[in-house]
mmCIF file of the N, C-alpha and C atoms, coordinates in Angstrom:
data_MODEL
# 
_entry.id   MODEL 
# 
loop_
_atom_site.group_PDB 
_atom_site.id 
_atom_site.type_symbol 
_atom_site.label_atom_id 
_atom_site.label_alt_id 
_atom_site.label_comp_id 
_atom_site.label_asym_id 
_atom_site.label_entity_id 
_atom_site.label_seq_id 
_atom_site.pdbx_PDB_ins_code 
_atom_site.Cartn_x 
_atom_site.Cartn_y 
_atom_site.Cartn_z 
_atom_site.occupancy 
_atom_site.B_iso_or_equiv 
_atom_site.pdbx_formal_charge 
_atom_site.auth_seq_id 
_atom_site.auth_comp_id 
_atom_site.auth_asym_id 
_atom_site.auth_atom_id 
_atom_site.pdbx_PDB_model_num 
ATOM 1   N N  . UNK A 1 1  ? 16.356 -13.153 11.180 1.00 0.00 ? 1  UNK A N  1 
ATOM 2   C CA . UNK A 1 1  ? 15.734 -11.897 10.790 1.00 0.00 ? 1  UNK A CA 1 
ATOM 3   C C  . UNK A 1 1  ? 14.695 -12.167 9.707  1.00 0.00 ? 1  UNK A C  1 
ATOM 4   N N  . UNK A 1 2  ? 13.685 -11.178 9.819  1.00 0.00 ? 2  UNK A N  1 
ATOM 5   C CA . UNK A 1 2  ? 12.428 -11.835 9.086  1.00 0.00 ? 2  UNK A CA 1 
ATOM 6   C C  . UNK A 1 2  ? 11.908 -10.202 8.590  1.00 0.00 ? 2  UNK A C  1 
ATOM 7   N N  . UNK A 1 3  ? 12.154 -10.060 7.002  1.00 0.00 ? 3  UNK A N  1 
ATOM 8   C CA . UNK A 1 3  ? 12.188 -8.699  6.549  1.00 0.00 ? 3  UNK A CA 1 
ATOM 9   C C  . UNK A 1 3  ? 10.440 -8.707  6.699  1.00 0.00 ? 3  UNK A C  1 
ATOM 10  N N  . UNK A 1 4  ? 9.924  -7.119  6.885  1.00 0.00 ? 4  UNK A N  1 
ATOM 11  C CA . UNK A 1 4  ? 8.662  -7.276  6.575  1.00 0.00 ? 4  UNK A CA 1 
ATOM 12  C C  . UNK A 1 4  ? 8.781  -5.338  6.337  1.00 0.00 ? 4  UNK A C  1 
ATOM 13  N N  . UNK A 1 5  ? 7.914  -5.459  4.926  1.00 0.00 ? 5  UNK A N  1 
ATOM 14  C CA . UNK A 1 5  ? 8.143  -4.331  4.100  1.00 0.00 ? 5  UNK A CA 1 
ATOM 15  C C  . UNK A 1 5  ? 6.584  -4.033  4.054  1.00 0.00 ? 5  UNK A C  1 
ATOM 16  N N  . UNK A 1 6  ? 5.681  -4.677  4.748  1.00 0.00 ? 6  UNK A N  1 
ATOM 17  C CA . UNK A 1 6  ? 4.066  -4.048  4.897  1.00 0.00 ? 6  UNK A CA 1 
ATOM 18  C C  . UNK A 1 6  ? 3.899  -2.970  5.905  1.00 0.00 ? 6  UNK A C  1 
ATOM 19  N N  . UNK A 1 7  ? 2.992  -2.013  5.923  1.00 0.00 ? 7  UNK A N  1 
ATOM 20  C CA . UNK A 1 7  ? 2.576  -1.888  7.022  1.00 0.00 ? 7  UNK A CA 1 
ATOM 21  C C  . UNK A 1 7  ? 2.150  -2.544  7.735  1.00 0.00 ? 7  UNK A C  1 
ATOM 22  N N  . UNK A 1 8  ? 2.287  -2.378  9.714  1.00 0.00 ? 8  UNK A N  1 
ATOM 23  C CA . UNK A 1 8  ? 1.699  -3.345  10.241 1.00 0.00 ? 8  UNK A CA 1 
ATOM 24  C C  . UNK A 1 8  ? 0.844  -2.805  11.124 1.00 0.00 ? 8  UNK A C  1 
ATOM 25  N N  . UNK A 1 9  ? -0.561 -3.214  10.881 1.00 0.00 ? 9  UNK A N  1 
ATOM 26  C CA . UNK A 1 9  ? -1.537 -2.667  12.122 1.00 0.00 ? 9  UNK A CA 1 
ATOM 27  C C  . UNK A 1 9  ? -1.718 -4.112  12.649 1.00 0.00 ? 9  UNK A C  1 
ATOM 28  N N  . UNK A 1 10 ? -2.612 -3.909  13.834 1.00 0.00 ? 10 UNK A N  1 
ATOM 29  C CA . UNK A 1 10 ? -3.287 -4.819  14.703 1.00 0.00 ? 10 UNK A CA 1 
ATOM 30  C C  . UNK A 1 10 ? -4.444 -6.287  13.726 1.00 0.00 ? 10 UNK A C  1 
ATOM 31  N N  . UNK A 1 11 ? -3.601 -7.346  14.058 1.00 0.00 ? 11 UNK A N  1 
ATOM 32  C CA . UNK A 1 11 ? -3.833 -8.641  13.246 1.00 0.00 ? 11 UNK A CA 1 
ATOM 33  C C  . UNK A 1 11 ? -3.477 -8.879  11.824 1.00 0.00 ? 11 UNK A C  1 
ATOM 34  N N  . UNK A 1 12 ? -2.248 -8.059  11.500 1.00 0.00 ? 12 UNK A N  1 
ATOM 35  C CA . UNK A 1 12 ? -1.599 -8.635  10.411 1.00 0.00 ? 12 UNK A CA 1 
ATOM 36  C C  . UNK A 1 12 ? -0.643 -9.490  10.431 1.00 0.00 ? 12 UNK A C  1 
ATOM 37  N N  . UNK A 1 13 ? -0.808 -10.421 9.371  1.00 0.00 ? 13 UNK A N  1 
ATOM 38  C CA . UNK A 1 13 ? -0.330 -11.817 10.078 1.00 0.00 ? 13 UNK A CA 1 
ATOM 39  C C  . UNK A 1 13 ? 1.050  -11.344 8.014  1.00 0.00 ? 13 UNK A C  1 
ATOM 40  N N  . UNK A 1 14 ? 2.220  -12.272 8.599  1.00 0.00 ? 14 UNK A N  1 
ATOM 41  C CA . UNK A 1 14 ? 3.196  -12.510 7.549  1.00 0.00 ? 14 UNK A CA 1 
ATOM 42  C C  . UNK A 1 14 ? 3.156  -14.296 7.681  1.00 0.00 ? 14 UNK A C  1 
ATOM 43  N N  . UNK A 1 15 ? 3.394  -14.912 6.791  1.00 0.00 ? 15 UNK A N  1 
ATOM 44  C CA . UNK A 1 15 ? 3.638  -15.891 6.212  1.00 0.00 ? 15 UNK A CA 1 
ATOM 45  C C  . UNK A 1 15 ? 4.950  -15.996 5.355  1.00 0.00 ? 15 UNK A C  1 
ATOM 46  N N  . UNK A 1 16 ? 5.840  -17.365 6.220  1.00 0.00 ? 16 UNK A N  1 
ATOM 47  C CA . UNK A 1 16 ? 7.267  -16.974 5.890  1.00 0.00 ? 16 UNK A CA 1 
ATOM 48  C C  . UNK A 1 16 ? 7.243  -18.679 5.262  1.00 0.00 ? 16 UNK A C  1 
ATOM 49  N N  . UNK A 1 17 ? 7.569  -18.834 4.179  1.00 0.00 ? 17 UNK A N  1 
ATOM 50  C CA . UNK A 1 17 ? 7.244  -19.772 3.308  1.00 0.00 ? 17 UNK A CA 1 
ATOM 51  C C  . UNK A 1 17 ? 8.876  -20.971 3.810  1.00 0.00 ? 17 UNK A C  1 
ATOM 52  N N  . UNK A 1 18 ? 8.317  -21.964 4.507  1.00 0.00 ? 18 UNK A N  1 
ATOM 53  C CA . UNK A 1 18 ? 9.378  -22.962 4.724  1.00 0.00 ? 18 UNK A CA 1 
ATOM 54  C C  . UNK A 1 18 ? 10.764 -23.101 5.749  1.00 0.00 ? 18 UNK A C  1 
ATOM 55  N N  . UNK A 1 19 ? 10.055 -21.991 6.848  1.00 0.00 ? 19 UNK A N  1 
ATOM 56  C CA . UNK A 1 19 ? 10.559 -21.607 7.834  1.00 0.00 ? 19 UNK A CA 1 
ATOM 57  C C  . UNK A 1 19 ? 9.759  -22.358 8.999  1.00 0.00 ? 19 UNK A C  1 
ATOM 58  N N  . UNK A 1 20 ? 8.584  -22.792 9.076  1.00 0.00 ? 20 UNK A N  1 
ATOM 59  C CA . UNK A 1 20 ? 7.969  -23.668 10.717 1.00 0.00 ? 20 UNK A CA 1 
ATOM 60  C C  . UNK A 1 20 ? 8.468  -25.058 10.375 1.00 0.00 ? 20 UNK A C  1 
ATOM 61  N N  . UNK A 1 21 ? 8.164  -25.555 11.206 1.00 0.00 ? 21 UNK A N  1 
ATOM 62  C CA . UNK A 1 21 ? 8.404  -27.330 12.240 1.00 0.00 ? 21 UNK A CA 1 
ATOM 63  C C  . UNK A 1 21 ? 8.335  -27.915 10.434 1.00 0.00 ? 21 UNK A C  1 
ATOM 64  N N  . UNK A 1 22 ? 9.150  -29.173 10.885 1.00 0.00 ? 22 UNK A N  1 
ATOM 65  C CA . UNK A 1 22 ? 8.904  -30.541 9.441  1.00 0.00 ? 22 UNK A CA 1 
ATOM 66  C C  . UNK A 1 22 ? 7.869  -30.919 9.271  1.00 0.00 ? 22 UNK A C  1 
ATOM 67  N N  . UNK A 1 23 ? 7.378  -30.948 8.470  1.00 0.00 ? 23 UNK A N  1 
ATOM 68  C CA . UNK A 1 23 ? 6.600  -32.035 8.035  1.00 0.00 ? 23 UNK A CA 1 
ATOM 69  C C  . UNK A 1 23 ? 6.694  -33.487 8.026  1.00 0.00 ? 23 UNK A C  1 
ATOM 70  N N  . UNK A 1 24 ? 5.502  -34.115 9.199  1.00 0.00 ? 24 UNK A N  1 
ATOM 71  C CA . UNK A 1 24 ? 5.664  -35.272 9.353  1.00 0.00 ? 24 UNK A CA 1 
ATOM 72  C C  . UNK A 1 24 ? 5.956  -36.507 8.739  1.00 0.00 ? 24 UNK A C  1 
ATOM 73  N N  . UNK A 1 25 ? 5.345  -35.875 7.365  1.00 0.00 ? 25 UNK A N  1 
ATOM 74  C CA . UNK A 1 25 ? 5.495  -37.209 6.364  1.00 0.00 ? 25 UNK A CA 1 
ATOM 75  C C  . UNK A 1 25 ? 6.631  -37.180 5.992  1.00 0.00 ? 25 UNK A C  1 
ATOM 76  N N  . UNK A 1 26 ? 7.044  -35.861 6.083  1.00 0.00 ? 26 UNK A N  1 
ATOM 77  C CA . UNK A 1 26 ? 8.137  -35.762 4.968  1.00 0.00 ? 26 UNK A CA 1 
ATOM 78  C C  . UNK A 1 26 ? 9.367  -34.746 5.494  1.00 0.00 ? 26 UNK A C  1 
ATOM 79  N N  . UNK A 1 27 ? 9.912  -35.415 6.451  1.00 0.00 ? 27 UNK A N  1 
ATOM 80  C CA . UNK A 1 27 ? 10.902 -34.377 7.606  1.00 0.00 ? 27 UNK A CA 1 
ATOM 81  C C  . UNK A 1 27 ? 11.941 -33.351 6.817  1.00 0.00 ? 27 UNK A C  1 
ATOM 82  N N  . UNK A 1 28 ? 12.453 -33.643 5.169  1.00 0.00 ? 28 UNK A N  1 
ATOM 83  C CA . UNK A 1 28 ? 13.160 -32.759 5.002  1.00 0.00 ? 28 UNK A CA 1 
ATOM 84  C C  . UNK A 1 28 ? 12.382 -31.071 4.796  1.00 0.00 ? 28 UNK A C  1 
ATOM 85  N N  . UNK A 1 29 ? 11.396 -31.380 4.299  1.00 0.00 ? 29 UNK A N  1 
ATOM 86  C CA . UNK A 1 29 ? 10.193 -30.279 4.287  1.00 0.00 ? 29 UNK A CA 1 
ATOM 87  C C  . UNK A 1 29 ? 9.891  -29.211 5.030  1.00 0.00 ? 29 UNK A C  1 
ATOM 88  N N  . UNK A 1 30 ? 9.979  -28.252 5.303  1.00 0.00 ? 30 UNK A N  1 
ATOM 89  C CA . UNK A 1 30 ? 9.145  -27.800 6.584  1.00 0.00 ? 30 UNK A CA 1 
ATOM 90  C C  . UNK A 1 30 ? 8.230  -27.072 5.566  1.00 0.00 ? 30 UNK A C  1 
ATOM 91  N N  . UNK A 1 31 ? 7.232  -26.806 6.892  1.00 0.00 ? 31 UNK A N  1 
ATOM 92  C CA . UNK A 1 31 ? 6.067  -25.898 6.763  1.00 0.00 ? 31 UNK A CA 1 
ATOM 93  C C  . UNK A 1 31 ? 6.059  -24.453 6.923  1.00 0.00 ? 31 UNK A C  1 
ATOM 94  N N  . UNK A 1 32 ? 5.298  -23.797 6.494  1.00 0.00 ? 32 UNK A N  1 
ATOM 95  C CA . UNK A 1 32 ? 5.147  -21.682 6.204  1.00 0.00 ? 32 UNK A CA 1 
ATOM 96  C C  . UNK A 1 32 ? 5.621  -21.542 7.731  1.00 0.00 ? 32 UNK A C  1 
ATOM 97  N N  . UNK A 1 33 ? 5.936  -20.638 7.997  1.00 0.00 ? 33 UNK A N  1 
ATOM 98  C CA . UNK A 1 33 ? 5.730  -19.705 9.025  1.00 0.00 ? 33 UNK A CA 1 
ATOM 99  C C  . UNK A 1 33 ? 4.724  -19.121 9.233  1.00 0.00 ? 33 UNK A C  1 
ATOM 100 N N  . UNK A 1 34 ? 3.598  -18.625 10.403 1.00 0.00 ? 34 UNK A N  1 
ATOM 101 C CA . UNK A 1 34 ? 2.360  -17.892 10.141 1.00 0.00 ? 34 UNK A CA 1 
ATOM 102 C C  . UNK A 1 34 ? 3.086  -16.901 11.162 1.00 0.00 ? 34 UNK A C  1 
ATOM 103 N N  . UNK A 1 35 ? 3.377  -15.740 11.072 1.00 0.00 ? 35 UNK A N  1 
ATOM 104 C CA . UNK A 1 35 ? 3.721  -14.625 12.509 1.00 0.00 ? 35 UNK A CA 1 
ATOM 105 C C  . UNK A 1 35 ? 2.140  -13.548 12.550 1.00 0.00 ? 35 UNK A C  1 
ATOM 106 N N  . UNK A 1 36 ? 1.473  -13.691 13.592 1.00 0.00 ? 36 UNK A N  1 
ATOM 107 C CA . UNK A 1 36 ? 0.422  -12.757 13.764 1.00 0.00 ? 36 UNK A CA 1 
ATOM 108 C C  . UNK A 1 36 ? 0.605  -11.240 14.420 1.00 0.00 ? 36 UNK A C  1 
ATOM 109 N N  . UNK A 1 37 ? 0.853  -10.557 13.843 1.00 0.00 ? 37 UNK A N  1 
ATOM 110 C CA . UNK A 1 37 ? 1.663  -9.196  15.360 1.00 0.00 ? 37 UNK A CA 1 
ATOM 111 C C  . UNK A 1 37 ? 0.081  -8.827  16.015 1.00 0.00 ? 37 UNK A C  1 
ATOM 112 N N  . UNK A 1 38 ? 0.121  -8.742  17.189 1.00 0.00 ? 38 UNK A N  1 
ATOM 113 C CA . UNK A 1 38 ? -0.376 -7.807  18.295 1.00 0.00 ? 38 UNK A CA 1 
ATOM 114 C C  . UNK A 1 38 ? -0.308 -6.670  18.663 1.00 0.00 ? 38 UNK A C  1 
ATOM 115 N N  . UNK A 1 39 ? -0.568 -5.978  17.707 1.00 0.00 ? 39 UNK A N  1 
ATOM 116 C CA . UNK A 1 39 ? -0.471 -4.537  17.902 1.00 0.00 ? 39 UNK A CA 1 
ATOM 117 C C  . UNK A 1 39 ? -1.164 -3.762  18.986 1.00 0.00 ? 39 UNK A C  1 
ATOM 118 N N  . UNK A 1 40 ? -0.673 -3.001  20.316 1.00 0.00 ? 40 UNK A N  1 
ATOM 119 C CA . UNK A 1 40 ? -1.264 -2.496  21.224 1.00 0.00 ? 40 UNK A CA 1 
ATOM 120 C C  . UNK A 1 40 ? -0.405 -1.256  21.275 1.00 0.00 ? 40 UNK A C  1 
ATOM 121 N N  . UNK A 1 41 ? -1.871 -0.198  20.943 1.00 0.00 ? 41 UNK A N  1 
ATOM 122 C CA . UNK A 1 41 ? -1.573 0.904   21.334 1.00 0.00 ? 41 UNK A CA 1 
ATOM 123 C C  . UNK A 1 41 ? -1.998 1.666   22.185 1.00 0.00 ? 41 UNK A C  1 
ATOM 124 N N  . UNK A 1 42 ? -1.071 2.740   22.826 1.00 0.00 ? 42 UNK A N  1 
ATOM 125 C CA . UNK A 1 42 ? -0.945 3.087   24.422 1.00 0.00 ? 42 UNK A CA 1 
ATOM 126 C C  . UNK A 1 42 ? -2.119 4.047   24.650 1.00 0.00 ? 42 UNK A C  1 
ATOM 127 N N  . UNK A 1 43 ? -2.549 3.961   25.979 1.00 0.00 ? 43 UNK A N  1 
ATOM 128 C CA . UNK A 1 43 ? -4.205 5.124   25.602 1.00 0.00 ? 43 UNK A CA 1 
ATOM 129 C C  . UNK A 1 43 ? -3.925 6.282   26.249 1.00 0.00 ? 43 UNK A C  1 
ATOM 130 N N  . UNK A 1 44 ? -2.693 6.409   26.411 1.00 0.00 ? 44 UNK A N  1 
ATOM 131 C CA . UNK A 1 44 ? -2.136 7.898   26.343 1.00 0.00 ? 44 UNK A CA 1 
ATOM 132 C C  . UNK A 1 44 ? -0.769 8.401   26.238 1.00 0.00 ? 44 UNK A C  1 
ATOM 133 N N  . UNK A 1 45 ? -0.503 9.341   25.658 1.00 0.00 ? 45 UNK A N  1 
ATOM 134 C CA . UNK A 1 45 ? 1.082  9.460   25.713 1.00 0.00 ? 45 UNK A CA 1 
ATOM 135 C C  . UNK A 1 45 ? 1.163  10.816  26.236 1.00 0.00 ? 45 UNK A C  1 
ATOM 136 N N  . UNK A 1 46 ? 2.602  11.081  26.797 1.00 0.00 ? 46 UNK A N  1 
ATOM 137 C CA . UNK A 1 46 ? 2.987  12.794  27.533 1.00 0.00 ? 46 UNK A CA 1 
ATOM 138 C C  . UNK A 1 46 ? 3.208  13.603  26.802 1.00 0.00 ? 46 UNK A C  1 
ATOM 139 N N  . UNK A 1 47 ? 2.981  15.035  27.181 1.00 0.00 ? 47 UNK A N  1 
ATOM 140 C CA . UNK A 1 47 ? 3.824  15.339  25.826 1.00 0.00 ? 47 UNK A CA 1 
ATOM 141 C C  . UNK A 1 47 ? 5.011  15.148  25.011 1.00 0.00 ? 47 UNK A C  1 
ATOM 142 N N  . UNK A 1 48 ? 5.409  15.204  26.148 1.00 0.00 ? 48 UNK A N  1 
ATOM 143 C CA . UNK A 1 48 ? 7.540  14.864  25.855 1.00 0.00 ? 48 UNK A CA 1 
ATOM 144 C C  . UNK A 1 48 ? 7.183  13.758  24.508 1.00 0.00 ? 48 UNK A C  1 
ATOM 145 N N  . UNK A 1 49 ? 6.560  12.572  24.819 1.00 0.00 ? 49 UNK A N  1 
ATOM 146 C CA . UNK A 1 49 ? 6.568  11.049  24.101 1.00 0.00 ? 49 UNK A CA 1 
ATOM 147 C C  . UNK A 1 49 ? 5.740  11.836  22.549 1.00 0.00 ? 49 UNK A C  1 
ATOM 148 N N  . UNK A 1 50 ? 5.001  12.718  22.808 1.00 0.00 ? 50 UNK A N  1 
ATOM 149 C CA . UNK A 1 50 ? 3.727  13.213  21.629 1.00 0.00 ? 50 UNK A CA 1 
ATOM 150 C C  . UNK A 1 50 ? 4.942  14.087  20.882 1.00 0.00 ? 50 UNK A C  1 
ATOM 151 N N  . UNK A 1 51 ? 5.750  14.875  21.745 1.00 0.00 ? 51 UNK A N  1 
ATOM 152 C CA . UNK A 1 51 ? 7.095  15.673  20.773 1.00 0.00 ? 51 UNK A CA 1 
ATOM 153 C C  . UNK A 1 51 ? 8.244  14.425  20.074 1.00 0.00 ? 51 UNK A C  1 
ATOM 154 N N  . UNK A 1 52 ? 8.455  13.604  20.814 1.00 0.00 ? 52 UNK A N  1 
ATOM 155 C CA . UNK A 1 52 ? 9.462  12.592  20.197 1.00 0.00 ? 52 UNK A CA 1 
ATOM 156 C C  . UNK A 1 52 ? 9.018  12.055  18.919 1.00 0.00 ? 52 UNK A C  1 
ATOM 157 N N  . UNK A 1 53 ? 7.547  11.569  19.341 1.00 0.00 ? 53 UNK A N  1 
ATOM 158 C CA . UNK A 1 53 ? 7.061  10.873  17.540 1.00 0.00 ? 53 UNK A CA 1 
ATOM 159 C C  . UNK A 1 53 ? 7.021  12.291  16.251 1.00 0.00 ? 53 UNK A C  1 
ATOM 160 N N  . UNK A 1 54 ? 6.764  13.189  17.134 1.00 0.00 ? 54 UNK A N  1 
ATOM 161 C CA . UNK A 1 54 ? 6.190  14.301  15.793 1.00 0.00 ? 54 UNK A CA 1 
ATOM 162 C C  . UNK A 1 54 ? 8.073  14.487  15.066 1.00 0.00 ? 54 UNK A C  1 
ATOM 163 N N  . UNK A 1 55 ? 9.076  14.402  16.178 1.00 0.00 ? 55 UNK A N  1 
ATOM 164 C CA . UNK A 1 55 ? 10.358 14.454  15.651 1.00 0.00 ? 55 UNK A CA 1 
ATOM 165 C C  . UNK A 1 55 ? 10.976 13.076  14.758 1.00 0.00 ? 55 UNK A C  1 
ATOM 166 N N  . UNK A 1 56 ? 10.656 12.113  15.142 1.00 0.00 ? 56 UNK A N  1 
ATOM 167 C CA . UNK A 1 56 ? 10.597 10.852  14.603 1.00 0.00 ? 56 UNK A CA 1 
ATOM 168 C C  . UNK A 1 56 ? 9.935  10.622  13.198 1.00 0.00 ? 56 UNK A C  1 
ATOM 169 N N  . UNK A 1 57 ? 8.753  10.788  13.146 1.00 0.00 ? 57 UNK A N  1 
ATOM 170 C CA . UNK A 1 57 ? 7.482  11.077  11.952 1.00 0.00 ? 57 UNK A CA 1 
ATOM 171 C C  . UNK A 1 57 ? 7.895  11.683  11.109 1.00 0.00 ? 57 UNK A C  1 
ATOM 172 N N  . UNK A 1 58 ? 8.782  12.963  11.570 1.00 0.00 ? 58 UNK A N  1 
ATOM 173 C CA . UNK A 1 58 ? 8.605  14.334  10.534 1.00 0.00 ? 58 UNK A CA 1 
ATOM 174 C C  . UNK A 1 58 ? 7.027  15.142  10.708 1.00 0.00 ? 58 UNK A C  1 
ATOM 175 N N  . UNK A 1 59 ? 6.066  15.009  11.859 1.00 0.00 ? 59 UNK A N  1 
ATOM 176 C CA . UNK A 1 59 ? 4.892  16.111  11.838 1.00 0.00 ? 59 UNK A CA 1 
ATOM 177 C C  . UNK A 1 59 ? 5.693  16.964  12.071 1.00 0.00 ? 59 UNK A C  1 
ATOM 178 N N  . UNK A 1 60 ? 4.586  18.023  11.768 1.00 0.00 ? 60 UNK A N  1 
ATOM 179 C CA . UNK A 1 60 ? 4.539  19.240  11.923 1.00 0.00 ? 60 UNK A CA 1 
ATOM 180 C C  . UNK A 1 60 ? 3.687  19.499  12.934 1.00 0.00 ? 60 UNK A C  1 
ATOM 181 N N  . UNK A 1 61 ? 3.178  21.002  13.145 1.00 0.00 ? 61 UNK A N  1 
ATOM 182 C CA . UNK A 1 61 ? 2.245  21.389  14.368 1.00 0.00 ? 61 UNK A CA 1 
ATOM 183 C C  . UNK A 1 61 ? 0.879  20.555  14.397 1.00 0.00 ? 61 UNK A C  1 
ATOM 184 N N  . UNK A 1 62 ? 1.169  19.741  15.052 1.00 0.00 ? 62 UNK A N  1 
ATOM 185 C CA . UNK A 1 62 ? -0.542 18.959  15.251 1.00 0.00 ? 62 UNK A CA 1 
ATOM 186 C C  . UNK A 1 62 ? -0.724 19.002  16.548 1.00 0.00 ? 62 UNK A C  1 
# 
């Protein structure tokens, strides 16, 4: 599990400090983690899905 307390839009990358592959020179070592998310959002939703987020969210009439 890998906490992430940012918002995340499209190409925000986290860096998880000593979590990737060893380091060659030096195998007890490892290297950062880089995670990039891919954020894709849908180019339309139903209503039903547009009522679930506004219940989810907390909106109001939008």
């Amino acid at each position: 599990m890998i906490p992430v307390r940012d918002i995340i839009k499209p190409g925000h990358e986290e860096v998880v400090a000593n979590e990737a592959m060893p380091i060659s020179k030096d195998p007890v070592k490892k290297g950062n983690l880089r995670i990039k998310f891919d954020v894709v959002f849908p180019a339309k939703l139903s209503a039903e899905q547009k009522d679930g987020l506004r219940r989810v969210l907390g909106g109001g009439d939008a």
